[in-house]
PLY file of the C-alpha trace (Angstrom):
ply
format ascii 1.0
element vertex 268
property float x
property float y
property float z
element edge 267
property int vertex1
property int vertex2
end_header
-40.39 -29.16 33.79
-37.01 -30.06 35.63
-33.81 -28.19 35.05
-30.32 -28.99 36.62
-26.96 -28.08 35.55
-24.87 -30.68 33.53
-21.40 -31.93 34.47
-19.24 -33.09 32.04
-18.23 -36.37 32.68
-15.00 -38.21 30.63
-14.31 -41.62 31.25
-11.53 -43.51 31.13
-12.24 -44.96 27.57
-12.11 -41.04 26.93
-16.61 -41.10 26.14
-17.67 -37.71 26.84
-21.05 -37.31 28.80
-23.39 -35.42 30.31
-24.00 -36.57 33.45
-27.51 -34.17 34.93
-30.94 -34.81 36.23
-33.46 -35.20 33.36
-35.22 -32.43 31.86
-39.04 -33.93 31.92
-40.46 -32.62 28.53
-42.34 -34.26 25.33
-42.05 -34.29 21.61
-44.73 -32.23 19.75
-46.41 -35.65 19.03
-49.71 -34.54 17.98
-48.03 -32.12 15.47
-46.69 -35.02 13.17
-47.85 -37.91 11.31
-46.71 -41.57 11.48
-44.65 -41.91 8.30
-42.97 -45.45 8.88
-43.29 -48.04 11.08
-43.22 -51.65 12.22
-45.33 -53.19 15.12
-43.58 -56.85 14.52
-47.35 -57.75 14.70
-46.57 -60.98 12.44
-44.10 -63.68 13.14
-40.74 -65.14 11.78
-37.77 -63.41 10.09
-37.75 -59.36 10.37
-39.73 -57.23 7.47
-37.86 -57.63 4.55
-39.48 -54.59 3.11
-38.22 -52.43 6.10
-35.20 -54.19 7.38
-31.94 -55.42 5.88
-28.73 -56.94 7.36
-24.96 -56.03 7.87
-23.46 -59.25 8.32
-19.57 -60.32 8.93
-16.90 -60.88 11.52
-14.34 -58.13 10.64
-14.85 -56.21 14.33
-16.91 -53.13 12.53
-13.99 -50.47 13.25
-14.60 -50.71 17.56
-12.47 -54.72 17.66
-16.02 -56.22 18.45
-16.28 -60.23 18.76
-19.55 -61.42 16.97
-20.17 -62.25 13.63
-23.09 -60.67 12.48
-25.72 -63.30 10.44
-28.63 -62.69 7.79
-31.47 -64.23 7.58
-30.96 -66.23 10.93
-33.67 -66.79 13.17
-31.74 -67.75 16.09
-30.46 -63.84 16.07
-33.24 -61.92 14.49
-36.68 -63.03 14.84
-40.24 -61.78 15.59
-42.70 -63.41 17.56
-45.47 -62.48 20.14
-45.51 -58.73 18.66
-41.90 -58.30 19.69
-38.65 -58.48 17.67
-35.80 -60.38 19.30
-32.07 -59.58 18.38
-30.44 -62.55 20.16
-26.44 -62.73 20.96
-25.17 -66.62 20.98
-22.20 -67.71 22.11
-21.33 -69.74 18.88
-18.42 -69.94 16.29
-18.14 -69.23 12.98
-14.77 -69.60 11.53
-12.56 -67.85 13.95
-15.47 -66.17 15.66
-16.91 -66.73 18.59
-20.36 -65.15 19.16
-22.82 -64.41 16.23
-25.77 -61.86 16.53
-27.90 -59.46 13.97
-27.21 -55.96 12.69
-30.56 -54.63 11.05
-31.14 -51.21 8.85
-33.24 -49.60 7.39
-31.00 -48.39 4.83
-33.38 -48.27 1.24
-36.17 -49.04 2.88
-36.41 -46.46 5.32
-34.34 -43.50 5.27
-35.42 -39.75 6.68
-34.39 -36.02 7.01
-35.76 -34.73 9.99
-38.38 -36.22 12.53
-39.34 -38.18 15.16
-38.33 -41.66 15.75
-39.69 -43.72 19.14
-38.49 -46.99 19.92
-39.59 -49.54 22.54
-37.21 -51.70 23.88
-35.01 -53.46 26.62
-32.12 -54.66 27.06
-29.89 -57.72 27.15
-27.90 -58.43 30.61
-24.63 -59.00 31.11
-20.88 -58.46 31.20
-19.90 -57.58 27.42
-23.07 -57.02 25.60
-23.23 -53.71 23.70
-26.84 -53.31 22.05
-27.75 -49.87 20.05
-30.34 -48.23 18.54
-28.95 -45.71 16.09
-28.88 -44.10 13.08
-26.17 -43.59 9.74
-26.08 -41.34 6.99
-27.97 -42.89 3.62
-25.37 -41.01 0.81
-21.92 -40.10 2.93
-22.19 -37.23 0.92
-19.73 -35.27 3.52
-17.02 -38.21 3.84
-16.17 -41.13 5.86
-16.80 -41.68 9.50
-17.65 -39.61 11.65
-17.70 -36.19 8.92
-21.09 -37.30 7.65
-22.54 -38.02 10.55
-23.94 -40.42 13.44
-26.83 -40.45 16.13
-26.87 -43.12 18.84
-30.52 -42.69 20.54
-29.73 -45.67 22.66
-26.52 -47.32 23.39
-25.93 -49.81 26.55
-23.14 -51.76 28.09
-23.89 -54.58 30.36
-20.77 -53.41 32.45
-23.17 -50.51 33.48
-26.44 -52.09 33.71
-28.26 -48.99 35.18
-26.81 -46.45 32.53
-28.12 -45.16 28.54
-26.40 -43.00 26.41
-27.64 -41.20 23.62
-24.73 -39.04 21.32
-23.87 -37.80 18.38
-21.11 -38.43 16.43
-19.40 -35.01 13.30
-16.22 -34.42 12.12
-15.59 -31.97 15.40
-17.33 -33.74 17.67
-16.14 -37.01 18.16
-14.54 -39.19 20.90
-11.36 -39.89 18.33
-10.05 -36.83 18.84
-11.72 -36.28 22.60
-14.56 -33.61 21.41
-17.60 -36.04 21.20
-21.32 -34.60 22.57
-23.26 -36.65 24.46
-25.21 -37.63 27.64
-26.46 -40.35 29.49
-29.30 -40.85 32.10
-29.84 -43.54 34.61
-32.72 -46.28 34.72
-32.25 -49.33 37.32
-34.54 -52.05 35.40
-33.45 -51.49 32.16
-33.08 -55.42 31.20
-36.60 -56.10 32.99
-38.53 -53.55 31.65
-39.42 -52.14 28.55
-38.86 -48.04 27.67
-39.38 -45.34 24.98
-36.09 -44.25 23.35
-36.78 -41.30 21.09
-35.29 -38.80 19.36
-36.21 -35.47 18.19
-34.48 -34.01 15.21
-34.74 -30.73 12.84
-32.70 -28.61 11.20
-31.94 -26.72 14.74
-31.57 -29.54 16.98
-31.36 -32.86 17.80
-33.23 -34.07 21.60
-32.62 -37.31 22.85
-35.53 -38.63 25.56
-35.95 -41.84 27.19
-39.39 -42.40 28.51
-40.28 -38.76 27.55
-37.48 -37.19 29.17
-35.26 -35.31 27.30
-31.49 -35.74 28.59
-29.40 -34.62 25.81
-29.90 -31.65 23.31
-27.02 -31.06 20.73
-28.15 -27.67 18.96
-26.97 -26.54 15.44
-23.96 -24.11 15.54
-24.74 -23.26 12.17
-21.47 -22.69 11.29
-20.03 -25.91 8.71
-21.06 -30.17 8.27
-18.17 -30.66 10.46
-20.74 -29.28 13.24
-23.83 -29.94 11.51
-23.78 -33.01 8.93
-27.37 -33.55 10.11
-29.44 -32.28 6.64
-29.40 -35.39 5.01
-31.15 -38.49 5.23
-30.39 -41.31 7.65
-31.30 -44.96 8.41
-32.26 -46.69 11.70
-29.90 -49.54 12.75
-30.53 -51.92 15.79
-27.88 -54.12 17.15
-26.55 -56.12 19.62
-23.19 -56.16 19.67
-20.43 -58.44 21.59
-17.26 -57.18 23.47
-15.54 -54.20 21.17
-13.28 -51.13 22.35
-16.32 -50.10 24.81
-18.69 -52.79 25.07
-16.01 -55.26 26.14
-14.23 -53.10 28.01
-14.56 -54.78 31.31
-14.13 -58.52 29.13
-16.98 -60.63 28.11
-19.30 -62.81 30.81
-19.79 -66.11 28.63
-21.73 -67.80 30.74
-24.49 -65.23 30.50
-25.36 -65.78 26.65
-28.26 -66.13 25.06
-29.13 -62.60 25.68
-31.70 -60.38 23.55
-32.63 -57.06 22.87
-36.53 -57.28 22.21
-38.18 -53.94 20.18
-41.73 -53.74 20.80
-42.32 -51.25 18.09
-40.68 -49.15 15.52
-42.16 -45.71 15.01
-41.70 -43.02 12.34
-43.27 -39.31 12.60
-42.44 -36.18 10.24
0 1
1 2
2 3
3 4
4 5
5 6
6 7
7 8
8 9
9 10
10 11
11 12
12 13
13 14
14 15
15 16
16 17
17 18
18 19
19 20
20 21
21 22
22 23
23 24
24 25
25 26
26 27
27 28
28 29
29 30
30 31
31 32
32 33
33 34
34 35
35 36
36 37
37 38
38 39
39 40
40 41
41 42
42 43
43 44
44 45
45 46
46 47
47 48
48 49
49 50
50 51
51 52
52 53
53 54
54 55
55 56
56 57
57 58
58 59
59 60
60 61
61 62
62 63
63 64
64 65
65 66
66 67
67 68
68 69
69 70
70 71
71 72
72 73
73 74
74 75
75 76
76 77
77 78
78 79
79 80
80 81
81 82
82 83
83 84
84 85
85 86
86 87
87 88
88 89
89 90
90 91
91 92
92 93
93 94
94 95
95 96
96 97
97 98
98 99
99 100
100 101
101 102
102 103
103 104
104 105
105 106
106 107
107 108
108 109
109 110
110 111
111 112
112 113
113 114
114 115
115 116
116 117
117 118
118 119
119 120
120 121
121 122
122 123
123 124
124 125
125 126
126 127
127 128
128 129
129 130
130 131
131 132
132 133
133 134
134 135
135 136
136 137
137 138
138 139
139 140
140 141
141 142
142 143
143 144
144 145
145 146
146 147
147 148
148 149
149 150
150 151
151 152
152 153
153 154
154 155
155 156
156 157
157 158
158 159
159 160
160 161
161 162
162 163
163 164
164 165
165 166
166 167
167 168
168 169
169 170
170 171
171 172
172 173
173 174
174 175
175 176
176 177
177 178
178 179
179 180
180 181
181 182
182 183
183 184
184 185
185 186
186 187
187 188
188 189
189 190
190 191
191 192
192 193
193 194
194 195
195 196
196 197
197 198
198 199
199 200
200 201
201 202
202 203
203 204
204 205
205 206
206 207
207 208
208 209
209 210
210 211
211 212
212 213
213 214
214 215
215 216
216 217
217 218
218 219
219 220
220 221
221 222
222 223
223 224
224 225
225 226
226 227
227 228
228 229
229 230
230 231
231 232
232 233
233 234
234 235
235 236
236 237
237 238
238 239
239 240
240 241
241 242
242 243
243 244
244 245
245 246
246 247
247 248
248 249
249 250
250 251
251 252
252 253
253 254
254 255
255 256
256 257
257 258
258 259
259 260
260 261
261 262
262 263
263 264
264 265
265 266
266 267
């Protein structure tokens, strides 16, 4: 096991970070069961079973530019055992890119336990793919009081860099609190790795590759600390420009670009 100190790390779009050399460690796989999962071992439109769509072109709170689409093959699709979440640079109305927001909102939604994801990135200037997760009920309020956990968030303006974070009514980058981390991987668009996260009712643990970089522990004091005992849904995204993502402005000419999931994996 590897240790280092963290240094906190604020940017200058005020994202708090961790900034340390991975802790090597592994999730108590063998002590869980797979609960849910897709292996897009089948080909055409995603699961409809598993995954829905948020769709629209109203910037999604973080002035993003793509117009997310439902039912679209050209932005969601599954073939050769992978799922493909494809950015175009299109219009619709006054929009100029479209792309695919997937959840498993109603069809899979979880308190507690492991969730692994294999994936890589898009490339490029202005692409912002996630894999994250939202509260099912909002039973504690509106963003961020109920709750958010990014596993894996990317900007193309930092091609070697992955976050993971979570987002409570204390902790968030609004008010220049939020917890997170990120960790440093150079072939990140070339290569496929294993985002996972690790959650109970004491802690969350973010890993890529089975390396745990972030830990965000329960204070046990109030859901403005904790709003992490409920149940939340997996999202995957790729989205265009925003607050963050299109921070450094967009690179048009490097569109199509996908995020491609190899699997989907559920264990309580």
């Amino acid at each position: 096991m590897i240790r280092k100190i963290a240094i906190l790390i604020i940017t200058t779009s005020g994202f708090f970070c961790m900034a340390a050399k991975a802790q090597k460690d592994e999730p108590g796989k063998l002590k869980r069961k797979l609960v849910w999962s897709d292996e897009f071992n089948y080909t055409g439109l995603p699961d409809s079973t598993k995954w829905g769509y948020d769709t629209g072109g109203h910037g999604w709170g973080n002035n993003e530019k793509q117009y997310y689409t439902q039912k679209k093959l050209e932005n969601a699709s599954v073939k050769n055992g992978v799922l493909n979440i494809t950015a175009i640079k299109e219009n619709i109305g006054e929009v100029s890119y479209t792309s695919a927001r997937l959840l498993s909102k109603n069809k899979g939604d979880w308190k507690y336990g492991r969730f692994e994801i294999r994936a890589k990135m898009p490339e490029g200037r202005g692409l912002w793919p996630a894999i994250w997760m939202l509260p099912t009920e909002w039973k504690y309020g509106d963003w961020p009081v109920s709750g958010e956990i990014d596993i894996m968030e990317h900007v193309g303006y930092l091609p070697d860099s992955i976050f993971g974070t979570v987002h409570t009514g204390a902790y968030n980058h609004s008010i220049g609190t939020q917890k997170g981390a990120k960790v440093f991987r150079s072939d990140l668009s070339d290569a496929f790795h294993v985002y996972t996260l690790d959650w109970n009712e004491n802690e969350i643990k973010i890993f890529i590759d089975k390396e745990l970089y972030f830990t965000y522990t329960n204070e046990k004091k109030t859901f403005r600390e904790w709003p992490f005992d409920q149940r939340f849904h997996l999202l995957l995204n790729v989205a265009v420009g925003g607050d963050w993502g299109g921070k450094m402005g967009i690179d048009d000419t490097v569109f199509p670009q996908t995020m491609d999931i190899d699997y989907v994996r559920v264990y309580q």
